[in-house]
Wavefront OBJ file of the C-alpha trace (Angstrom):
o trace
v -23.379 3.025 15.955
v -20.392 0.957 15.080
v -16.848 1.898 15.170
v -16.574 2.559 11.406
v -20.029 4.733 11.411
v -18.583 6.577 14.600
v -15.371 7.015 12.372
v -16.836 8.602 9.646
v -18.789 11.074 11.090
v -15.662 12.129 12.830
v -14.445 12.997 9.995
v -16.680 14.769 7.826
v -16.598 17.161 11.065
v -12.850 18.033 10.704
v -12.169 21.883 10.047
v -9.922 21.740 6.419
v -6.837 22.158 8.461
v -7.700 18.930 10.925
v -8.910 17.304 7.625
v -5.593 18.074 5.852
v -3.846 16.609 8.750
v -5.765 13.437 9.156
v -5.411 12.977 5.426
v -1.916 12.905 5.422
v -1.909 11.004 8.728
v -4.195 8.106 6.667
v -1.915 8.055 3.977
v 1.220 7.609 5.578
v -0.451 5.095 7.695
v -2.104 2.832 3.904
v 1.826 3.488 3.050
v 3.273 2.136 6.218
v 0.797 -0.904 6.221
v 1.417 -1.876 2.199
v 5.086 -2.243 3.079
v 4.658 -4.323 6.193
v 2.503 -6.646 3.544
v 5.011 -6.503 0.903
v 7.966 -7.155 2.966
v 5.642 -9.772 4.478
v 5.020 -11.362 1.471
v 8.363 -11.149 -0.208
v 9.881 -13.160 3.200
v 7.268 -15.695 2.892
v 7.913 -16.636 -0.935
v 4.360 -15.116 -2.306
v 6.204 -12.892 -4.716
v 8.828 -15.861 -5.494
v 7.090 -16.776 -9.036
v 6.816 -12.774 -10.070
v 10.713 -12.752 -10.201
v 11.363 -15.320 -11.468
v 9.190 -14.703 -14.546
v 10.752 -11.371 -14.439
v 14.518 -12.774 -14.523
v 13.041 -15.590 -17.350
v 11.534 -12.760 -19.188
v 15.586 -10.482 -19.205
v 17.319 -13.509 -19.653
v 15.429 -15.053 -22.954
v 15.224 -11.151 -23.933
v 11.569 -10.266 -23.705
v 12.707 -6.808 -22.132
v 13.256 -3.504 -22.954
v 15.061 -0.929 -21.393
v 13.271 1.941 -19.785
l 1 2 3 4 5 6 7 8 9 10 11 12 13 14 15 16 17 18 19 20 21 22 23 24 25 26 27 28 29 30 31 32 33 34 35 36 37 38 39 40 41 42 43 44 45 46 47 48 49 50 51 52 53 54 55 56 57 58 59 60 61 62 63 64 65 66
């Protein structure tokens, strides 16, 4: 049984209140993990071209407030 398999039937043996707690433990953990990637990406230049297009778009007026 791999890790994932061993995982999963973990979990559909929670009790609702474990469940409700490893729920919210899983999504703080997806939130924690996106903004380690986004701050990752934003030092490394990746998201570089996004602003700029953004700051091309204000500046020639192809905005709208919101």
């Amino acid at each position: 049984m791999t890790k994932l398999e061993q995982t999963e039937k973990s979990v559909t043996e929670l009790d609702k209140q474990e469940f409700e707690a490893f729920s919210a433990w899983f999504e703080a953990l997806q939130t924690e993990r996106w903004y380690r990637q986004m701050e990752a990406d934003a030092a490394s230049g990746k998201l570089d071209r996004f602003a700029a297009k953004a700051l091309a778009d204000f500046r020639a007026g192809k905005t709208r407030p919101l």
